[in-house]
N, C-alpha and C positions, 0 to 999 in steps of 0.2 A: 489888563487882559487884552486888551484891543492891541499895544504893541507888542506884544507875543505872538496873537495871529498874524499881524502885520512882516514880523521875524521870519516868520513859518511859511507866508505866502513866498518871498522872497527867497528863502534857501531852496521851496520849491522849482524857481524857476534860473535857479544857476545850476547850470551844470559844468561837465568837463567832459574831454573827447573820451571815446571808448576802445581806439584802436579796431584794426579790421582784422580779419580772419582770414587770412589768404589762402592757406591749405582748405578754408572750405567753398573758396570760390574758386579755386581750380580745379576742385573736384567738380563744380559743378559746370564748368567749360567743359568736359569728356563725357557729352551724355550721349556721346556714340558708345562707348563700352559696352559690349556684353554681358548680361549677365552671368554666363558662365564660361568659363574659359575651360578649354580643353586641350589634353597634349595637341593633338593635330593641327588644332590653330596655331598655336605656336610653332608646328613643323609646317604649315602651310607659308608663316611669316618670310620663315627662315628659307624657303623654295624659294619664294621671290627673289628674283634680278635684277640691277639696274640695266636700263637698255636707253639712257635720253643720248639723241644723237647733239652732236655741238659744233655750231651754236644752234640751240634749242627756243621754241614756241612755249614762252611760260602763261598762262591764264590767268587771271587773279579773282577768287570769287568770296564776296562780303557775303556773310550769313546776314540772311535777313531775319532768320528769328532766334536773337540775340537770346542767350541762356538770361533764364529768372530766378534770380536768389530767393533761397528759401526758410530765411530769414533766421540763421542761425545765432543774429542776436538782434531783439527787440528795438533796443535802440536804432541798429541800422537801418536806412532804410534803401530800396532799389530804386532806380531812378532812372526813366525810358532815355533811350538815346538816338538818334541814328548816324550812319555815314553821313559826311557830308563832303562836297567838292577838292575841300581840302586836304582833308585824310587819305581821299585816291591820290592825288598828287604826289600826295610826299612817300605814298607809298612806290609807284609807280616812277618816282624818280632815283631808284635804285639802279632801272632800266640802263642808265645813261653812259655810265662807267662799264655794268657789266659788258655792254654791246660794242665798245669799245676794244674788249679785251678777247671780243668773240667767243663770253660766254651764252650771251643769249642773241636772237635775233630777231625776236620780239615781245615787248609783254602787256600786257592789258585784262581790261577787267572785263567781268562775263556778266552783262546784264541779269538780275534777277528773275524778270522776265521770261529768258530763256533757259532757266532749270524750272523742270517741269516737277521732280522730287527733290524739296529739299535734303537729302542726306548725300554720302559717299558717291553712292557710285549715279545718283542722281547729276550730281557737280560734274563727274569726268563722263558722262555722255555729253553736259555742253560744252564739254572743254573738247572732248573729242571732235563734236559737229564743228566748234570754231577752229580746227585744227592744233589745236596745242599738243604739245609731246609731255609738260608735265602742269599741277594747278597745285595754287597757292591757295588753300583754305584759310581765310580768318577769323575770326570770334572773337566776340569780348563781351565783358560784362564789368558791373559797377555798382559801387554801393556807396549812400554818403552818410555821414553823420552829421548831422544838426544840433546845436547846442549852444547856451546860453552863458556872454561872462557875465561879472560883477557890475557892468555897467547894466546891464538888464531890470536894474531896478528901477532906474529912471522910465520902464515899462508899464509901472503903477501909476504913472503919471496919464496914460492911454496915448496922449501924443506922443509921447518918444518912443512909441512901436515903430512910427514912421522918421523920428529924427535920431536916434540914437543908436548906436553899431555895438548893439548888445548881442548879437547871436554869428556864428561861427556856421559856414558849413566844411564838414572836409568829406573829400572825394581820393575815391581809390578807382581807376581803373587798370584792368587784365588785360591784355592783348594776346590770344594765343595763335600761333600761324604752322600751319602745316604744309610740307611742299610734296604731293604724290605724282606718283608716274600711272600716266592717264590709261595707257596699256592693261596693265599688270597690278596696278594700284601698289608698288613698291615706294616706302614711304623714304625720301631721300633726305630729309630733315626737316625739324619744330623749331620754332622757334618762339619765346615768351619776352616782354616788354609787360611793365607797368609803368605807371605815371601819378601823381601825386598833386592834388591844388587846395588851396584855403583860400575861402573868402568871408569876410566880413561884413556887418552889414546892419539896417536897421529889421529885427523880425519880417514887419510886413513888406519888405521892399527887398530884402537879398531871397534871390530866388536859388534852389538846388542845381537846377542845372549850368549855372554858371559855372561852379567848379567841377561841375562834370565835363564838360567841353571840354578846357580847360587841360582836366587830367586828360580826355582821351589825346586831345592832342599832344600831351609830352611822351603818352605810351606811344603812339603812332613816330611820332619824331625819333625817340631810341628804338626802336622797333626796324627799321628802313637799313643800320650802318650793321647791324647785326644779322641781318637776312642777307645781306649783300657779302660779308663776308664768309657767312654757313655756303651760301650759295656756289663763291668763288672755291672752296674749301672741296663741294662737290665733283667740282670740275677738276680740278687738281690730282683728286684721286682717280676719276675716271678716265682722264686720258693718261696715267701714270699707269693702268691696269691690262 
């Protein structure tokens, strides 16, 4: 009897990944949508003009109150994150070629500080006071899974919580990026990145946000070569027009 419980604690505490739900953490990136949409808004979309003059004052503003998953599966779980020095960088060094090519003639980020509302048109009053012609919105969000292999059993042991690389986290992060014209709020293009990390580890010692970092930084890294070319893409049309 005793190893059958013993069996039982065990199977309890293996498990395997549960994959993530990406259509439902990008629905939960868009919690500007309205709830009701109406012809007019859509003929109001469709009114808007682009008008960015070139080379153009791009802004860049980090949401500070990153979307919270709402837990559309148990096992996942959310996991805090923030900007950090690095991710403006690599963002921000897109800047370098476009200016180059005399698409932009400057770009930078908008302290948080100075958006007094965080929403739309909260952003482009500070983009407007810092002078920008158009702002780079971006968001993200992230969820990890946590989970236990077959080495996990050496976990009954109590020490090998701390010596043994029995548990798994894997991390998903979203990157989603919007570029408006600060005027008119005419939306010139989105652009999406994710990223992907696993790490391994003893339970009480691998912590979540490691492969949260992690991830955020490889969404942020694919994130930079594809905005740079949406961006150059804009430019092309608009002086072609």
């Amino acid at each position: 009897m005793k190893s059958v419980l013993m069996l039982v604690l065990l199977l309890s505490i293996v498990g395997c990944a549960r994959g993530f739900d990406r259509g439902a953490l990008r629905e939960q990136l868009n919690h500007e949508s309205p709830a009701q949409i109406s012809a007019s808004d859509i003929q109001r979309a469709l009114d808007l003009k682009p008008q960015l003059p070139f080379p153009f004052r791009l802004a860049v503003y980090l949401q500070r109150d990153q979307a919270e998953p709402r837990g559309y599966n148990d096992s996942l779980r959310s996991q805090n994150w923030r900007w950090e020095g690095e991710d403006k960088d690599n963002i921000l060094s897109v800047a370098e070629k476009l200016r180059s090519e005399g698409v932009v003639s400057d770009m930078f980020i908008i302290p948080a500080a100075r958006v007094a509302k965080n929403d739309l048109t909260g952003i482009r009053l500070a983009a407007a006071e810092h002078g920008a012609d158009a702002v780079l919105v971006l968001n993200g969000i992230t969820e990890v899974d946590r989970y236990n292999n077959f080495a996990s059993f050496l976990y009954l042991t109590v020490v090998g919580l701390w010596l043994v690389p029995g548990t798994h986290t894997d991390s998903l992060f979203v990157l989603d990026g919007a570029m408006w014209d600060v005027k008119n709020q005419y939306l010139y293009l989105s652009v999406e990145s994710e990223g992907l990390a696993s790490k391994t580890g003893p339970q009480m010692i691998l912590k979540d946000k490691d492969s949260v970092v992690e991830a955020k930084k490889r969404a942020v890294q694919s994130f930079g070569p594809e905005l740079e070319k949406r961006v150059r893409a804009v430019s092309k049309a608009r002086r072609a027009s």
